[in-house]
N, C-alpha and C positions, 0 to 999 in steps of 0.2 A: 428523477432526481438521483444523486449518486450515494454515495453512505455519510450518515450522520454522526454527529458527537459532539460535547456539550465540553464546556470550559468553565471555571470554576473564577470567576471574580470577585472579590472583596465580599464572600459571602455569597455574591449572585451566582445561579447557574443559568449560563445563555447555551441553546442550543446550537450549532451551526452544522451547515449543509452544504455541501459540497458540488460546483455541476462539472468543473472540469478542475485541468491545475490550476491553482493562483484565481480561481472564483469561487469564493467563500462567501455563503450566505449565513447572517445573523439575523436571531430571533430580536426581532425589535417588541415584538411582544414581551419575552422575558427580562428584556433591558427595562422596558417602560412597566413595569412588574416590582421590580425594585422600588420605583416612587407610588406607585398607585397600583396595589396590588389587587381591589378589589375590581378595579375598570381600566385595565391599562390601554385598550385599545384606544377609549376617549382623549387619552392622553396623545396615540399618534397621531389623531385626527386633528388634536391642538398646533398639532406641529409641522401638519400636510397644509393647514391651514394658511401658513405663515408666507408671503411672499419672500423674502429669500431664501424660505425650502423649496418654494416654486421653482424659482431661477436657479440654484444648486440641482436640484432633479432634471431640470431643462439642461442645463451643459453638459453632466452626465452621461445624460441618454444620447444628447448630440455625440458628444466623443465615442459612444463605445456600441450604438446601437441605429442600423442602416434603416432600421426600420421604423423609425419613431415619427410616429404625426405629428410633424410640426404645425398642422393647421390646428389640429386640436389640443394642442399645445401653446397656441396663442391665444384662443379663447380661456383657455384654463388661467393663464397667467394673468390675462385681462381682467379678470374676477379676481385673484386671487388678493385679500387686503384689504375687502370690505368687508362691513360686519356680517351680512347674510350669507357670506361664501362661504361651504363645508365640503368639505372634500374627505371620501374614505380613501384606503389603500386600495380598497377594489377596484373603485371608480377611476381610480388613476390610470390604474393598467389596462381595465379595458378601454379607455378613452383615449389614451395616445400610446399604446401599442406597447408602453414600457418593458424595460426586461432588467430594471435596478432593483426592484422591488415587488418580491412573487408575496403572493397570496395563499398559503396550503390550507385546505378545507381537513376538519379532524377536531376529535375531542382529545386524544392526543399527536403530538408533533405537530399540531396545526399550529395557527395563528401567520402573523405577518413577516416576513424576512428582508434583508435587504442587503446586499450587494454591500461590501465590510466597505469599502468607501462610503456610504451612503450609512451606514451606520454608526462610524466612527464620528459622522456630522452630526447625525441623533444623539450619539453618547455627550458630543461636546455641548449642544443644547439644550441634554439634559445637565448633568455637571461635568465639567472640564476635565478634573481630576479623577472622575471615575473612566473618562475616556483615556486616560493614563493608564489605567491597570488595565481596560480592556486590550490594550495595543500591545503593551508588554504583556499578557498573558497571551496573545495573538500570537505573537513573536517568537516564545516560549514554544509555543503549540507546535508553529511550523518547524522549528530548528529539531523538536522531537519525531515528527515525521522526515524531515530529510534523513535521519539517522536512522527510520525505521527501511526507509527506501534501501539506504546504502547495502543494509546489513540485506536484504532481500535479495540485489542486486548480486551482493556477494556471495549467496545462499545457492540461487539461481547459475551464477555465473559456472560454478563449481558443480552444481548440478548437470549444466550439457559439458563441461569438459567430462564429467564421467561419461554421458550417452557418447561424447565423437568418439572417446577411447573403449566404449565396447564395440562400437562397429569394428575398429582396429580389432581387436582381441577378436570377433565371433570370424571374421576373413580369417587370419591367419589357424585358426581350427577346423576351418573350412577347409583349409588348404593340405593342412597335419593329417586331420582325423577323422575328414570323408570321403571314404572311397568315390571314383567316380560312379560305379552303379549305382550307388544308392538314391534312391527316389529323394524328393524336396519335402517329404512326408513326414513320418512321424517321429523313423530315427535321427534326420538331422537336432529335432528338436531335443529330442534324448540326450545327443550328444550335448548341444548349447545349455542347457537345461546342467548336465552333468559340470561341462567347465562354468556356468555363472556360480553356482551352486560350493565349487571350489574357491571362488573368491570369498563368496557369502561365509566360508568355514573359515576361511585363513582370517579375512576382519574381523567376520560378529562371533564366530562361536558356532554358529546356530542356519541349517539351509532355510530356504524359501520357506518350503512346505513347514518343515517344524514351527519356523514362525508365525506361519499365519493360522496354523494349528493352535498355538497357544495366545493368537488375537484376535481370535474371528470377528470381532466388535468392531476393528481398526478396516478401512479402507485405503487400498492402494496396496504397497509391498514393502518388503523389509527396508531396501533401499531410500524410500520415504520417508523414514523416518528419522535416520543418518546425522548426523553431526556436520558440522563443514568440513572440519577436521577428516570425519570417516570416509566421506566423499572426495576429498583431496586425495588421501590413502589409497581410496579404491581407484580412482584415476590413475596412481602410479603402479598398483596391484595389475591393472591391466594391462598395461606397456612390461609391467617386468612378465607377464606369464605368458604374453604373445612372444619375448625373446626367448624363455624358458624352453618353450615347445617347438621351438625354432633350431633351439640348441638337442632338443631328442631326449626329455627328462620327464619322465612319469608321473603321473597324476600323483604319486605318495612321496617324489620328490619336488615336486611343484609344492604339495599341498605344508608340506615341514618349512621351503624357502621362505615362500609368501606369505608365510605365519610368522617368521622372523621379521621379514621386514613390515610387516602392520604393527609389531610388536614395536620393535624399533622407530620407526615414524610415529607411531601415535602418542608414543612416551616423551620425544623432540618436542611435538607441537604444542602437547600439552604441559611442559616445562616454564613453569614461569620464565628462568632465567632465558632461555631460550626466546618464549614471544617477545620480555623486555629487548633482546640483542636486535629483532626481523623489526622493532620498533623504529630503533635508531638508524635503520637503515632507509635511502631515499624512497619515498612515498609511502613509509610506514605509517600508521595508525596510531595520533596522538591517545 
């Protein structure tokens, strides 16, 4: 099962789970919790009971599942509607192979789930209008993940253009400021090590090592931690210092340039009036 999270409805909290994109499974136990909170399961078995949850379950599974018995899917349906037919949510699924409605075993995050279709029909079953809030709180839910996605996306995105522009920048130092004798050993790294380490001064202040000197707790590297903003900077930081060493400028002229312009760029980005102007501009960020 993939990662969980619960949504807050009129009071209720339903759990939901996740198996891939746009399959979202709800707690029909915590739904049916809300009316019958000391037996809520009796409650779904009232409702597995009902011959056109039958036939609602059955078209379902037909549209969205290759695998579903349909022979044992007509015996169930043939019963279903007379007074001695009981049907659990377990029984279901191991009998015609179901995949609308999982079953988690657990004293917590267990209970019954169901395929937000298949749930939205329980919510309407149960009250109408509470199937109102679950949809719009649903709705709610997704619009705040697509904006979590975005912002990731754009987190990420910013993140490899700095990796493609360090390759850039570690070739042309290759090129500068290693001899050809030199072995693939230790000193190349000395050197690579010495120009990241030049970036790391001009943006944060602070090299590698000082950093992780004073976060040992933190896993990964200083770069990690970065801003988009910082990341975007350090992207440009590496095309200007591969030009830099191109043009024959020293590590203490490098290191004064490339502090001007992080100074300079970071103060732009960060500029209200400024992000309001990159707003208005085509595909900017309402």
């Amino acid at each position: 099962m993939a990662k969980s999270k619960t949504i807050q409805v009129d009071g209720t909290e339903i759990a939901v789970f996740s198996i891939r994109a746009e399959e979202d499974y709800f707690s029909l136990t915590d739904i049916a919790r809300r009316v019958n909170p000391e037996n809520p399961t009796m409650l779904i078995v009232n409702w597995l009971r009902l011959k056109d949850t039958i036939d609602f379950l059955g078209v379902w599974e037909k549209l969205n599942n290759p695998n579903f018995n349909l022979i044992e899917f007509d015996r169930v349906k043939n019963e279903a509607g007379f007074n001695s037919f009981i049907l659990s949510a377990g029984k279901w699924v191991s009998s015609t192979n179901a995949i609308g409605i999982v079953v988690k075993a657990g004293r917590y995050g267990g209970g019954t789930f169901a395929h937000r279709d298949i749930a939205l029909g329980f919510c309407y079953w149960l009250s109408p209008p509470f199937q109102l809030y679950v949809l719009q709180e649903f709705q709610r839910l997704k619009k705040a993940e697509a904006l979590e996605r975005r912002d990731e996306l754009d987190w990420n995105l910013r993140r490899t253009l700095a990796k493609v522009n360090y390759r850039i920048h570690t070739d042309t130092v290759k090129m500068h400021f290693i001899p050809p004798r030199l072995s693939a050993g230790g000193q190349e790294g000395i050197v690579y090590a010495s120009e990241a380490d030049l970036l790391n001064l001009a943006l944060f202040g602070i090299t590698a090592r000082q950093w992780k000197t004073r976060n040992p707790d933190l896993s990964g590297n200083l770069r990690d931690y970065a801003s988009t903003e910082q990341l975007l900077v350090l992207a440009n930081l590496e095309s200007h210092n591969a030009q830099l060493i191109r043009d024959g400028l020293s590590q203490d002229e490098r290191l004064h340039k490339l502090n001007e312009i992080a100074i300079y760029q970071l103060e732009l980005l960060t500029n209200p009036d400024f992000i309001k102007q990159l707003k208005t501009l085509p595909g900017g960020k309402d």
